[in-house]
C-alpha positions as a Markdown table, in Angstrom:
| # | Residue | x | y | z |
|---|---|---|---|---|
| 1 | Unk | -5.4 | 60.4 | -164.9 |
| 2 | Unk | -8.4 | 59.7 | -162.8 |
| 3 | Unk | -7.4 | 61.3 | -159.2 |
| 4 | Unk | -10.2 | 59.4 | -157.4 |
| 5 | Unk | -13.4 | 60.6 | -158.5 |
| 6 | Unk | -15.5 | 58.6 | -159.6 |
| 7 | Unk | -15.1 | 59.3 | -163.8 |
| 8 | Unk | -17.2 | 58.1 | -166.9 |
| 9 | Unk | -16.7 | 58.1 | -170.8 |
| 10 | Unk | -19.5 | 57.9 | -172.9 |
| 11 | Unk | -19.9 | 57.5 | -176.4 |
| 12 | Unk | -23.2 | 58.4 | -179.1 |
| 13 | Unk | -22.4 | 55.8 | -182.1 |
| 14 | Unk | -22.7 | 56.5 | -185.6 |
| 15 | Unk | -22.2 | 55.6 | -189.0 |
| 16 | Unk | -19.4 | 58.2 | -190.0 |
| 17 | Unk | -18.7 | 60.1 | -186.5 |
| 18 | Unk | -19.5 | 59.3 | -182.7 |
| 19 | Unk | -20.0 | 61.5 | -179.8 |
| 20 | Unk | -17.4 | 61.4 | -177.3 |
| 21 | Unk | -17.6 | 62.8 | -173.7 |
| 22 | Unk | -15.7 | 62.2 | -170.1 |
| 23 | Unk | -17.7 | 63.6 | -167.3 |
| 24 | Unk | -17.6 | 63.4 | -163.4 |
| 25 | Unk | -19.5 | 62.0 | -161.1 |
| 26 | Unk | -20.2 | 65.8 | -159.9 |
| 27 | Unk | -21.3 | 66.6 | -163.8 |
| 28 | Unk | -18.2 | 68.4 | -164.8 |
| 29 | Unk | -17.4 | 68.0 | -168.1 |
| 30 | Unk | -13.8 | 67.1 | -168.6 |
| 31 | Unk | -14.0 | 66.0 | -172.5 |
| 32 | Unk | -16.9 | 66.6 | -175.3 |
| 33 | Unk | -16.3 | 66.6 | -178.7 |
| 34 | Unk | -17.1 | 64.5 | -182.1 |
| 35 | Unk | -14.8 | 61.9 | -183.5 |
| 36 | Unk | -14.6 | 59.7 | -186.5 |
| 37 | Unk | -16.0 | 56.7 | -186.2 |
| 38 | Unk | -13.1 | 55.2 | -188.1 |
| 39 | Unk | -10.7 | 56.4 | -184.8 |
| 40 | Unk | -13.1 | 55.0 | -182.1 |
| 41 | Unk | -10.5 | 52.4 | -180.9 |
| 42 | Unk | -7.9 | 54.6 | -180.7 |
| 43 | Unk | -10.1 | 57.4 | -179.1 |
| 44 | Unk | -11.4 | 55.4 | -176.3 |
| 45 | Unk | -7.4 | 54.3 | -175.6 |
| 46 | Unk | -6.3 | 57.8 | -175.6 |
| 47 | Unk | -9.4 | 58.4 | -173.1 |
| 48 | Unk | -8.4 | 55.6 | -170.9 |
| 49 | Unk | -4.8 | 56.7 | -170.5 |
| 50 | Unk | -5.8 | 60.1 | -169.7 |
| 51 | Unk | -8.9 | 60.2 | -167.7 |
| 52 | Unk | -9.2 | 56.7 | -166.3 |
| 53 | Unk | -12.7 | 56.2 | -166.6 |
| 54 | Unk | -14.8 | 53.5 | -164.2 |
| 55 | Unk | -16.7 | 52.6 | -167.6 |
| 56 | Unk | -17.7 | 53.5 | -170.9 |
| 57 | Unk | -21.4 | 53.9 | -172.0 |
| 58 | Unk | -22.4 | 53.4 | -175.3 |
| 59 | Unk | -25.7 | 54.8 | -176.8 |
| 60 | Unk | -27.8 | 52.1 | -177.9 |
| 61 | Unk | -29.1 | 54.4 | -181.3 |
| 62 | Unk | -28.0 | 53.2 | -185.0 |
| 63 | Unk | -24.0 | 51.5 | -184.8 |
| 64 | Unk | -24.2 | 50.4 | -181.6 |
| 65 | Unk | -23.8 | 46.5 | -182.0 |
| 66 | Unk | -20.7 | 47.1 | -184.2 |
| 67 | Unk | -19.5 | 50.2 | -182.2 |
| 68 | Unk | -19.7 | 47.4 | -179.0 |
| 69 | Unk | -17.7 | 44.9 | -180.4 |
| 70 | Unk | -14.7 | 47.2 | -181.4 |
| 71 | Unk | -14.8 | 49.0 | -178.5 |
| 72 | Unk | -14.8 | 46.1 | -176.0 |
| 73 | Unk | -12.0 | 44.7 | -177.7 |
| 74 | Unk | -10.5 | 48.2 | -177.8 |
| 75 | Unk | -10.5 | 49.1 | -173.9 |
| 76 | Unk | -10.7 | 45.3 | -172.4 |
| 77 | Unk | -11.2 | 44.7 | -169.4 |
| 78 | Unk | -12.7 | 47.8 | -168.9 |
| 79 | Unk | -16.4 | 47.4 | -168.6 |
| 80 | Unk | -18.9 | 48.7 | -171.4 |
| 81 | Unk | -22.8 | 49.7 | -171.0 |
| 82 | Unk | -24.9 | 49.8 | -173.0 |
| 83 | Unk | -27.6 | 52.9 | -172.4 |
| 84 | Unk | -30.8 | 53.7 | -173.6 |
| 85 | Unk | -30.8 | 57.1 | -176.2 |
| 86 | Unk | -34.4 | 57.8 | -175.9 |
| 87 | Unk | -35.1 | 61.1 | -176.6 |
| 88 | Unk | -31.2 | 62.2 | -176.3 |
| 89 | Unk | -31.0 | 64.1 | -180.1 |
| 90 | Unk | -34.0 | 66.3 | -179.3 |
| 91 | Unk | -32.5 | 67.6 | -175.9 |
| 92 | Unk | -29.4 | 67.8 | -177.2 |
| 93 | Unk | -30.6 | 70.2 | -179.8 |
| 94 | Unk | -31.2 | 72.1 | -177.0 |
| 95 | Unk | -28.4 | 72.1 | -175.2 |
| 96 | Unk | -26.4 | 72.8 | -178.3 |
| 97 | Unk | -28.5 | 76.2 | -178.1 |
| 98 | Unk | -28.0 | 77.1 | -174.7 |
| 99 | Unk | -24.5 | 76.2 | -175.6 |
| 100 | Unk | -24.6 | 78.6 | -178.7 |
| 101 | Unk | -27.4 | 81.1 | -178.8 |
| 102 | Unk | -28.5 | 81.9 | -181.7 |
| 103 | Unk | -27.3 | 85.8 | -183.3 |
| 104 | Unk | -28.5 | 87.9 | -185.7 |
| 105 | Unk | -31.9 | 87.7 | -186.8 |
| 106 | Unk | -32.2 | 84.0 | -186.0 |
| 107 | Unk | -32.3 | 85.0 | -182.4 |
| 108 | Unk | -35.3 | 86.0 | -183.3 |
| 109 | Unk | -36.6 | 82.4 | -184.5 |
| 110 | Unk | -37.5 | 79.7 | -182.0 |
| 111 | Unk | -34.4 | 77.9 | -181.5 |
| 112 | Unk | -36.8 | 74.6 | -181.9 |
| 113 | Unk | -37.8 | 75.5 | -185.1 |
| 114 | Unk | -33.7 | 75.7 | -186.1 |
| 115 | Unk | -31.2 | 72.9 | -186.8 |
| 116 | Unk | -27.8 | 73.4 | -185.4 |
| 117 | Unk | -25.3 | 73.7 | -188.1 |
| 118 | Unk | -22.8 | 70.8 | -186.6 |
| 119 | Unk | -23.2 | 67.8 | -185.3 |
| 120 | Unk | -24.8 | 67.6 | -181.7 |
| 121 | Unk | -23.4 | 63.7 | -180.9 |
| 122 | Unk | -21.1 | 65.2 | -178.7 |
| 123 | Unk | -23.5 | 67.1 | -176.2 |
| 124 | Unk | -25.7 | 63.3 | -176.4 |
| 125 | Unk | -23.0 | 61.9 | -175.4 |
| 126 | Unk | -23.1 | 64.2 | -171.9 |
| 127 | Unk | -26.4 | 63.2 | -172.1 |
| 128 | Unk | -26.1 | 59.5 | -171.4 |
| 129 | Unk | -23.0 | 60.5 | -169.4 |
| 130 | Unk | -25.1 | 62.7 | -166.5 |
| 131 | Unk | -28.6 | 60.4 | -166.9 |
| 132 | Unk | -26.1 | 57.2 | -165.5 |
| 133 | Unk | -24.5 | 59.1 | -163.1 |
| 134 | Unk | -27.5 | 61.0 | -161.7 |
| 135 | Unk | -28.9 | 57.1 | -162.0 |
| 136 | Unk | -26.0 | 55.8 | -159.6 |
| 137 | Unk | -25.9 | 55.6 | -155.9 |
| 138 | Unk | -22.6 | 56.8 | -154.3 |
């Protein structure tokens, strides 16, 4: 549970799986990984009983509308933002790299030139987690 910090959960929609992350205001990452879509209600419960976010942010990218509606009905009161994703799968890439470096002879390969081999919603979704907090006034 949320011991005064200052705590959001943010989500990157999709069409069979969603990002899911819970960061601090400080940046520390205190949940990432990717869900299916099909548990996003019960997901963001289970994140709201054990982290107590402030809000949840929603990417604004190819499910959000539908993604909204069941997850405000999910988590109400609770408030839910809607953020922009510009640009988020690109540096995401990259921080799935940073993450994981590459070994073997694809170290040798520019890791732009690679595709990670999972799903990267969940590092967006730390993405649009930091970018509103560093956007925030404390």
């Amino acid at each position: 549970m949320n011991d005064g910090r200052k705590i959001v959960a943010a989500i990157d929609p999709g069409r069979d799986k969603c990002g899911l992350a819970v960061v601090s205001e400080a940046g520390e990452i205190l949940l990432q990984r990717v869900i299916a879509t099909e548990h996003l209600e019960e997901e963001a419960k289970a994140v709201l009983a054990a982290y107590g976010p402030s809000c949840f942010l929603l990417g604004n990218g190819t499910t959000s509308k539908k993604a909204e509606s069941r997850l405000r009905s999910a988590i109400h009161p609770l408030p839910v933002q809607v953020v922009d994703e510009y640009r988020t799968t690109e540096l995401a890439r990259k921080e799935y790299w940073k993450a994981t470096p590459p070994s073997g002879w694809r170290r040798l390969l520019p890791t732009s030139m690679q595709v990670p081999p999972v799903p990267v919603d969940d590092f967006v979704a730390v993405l649009l987690a930091k970018r509103y907090l560093a956007a925030q006034k404390f």
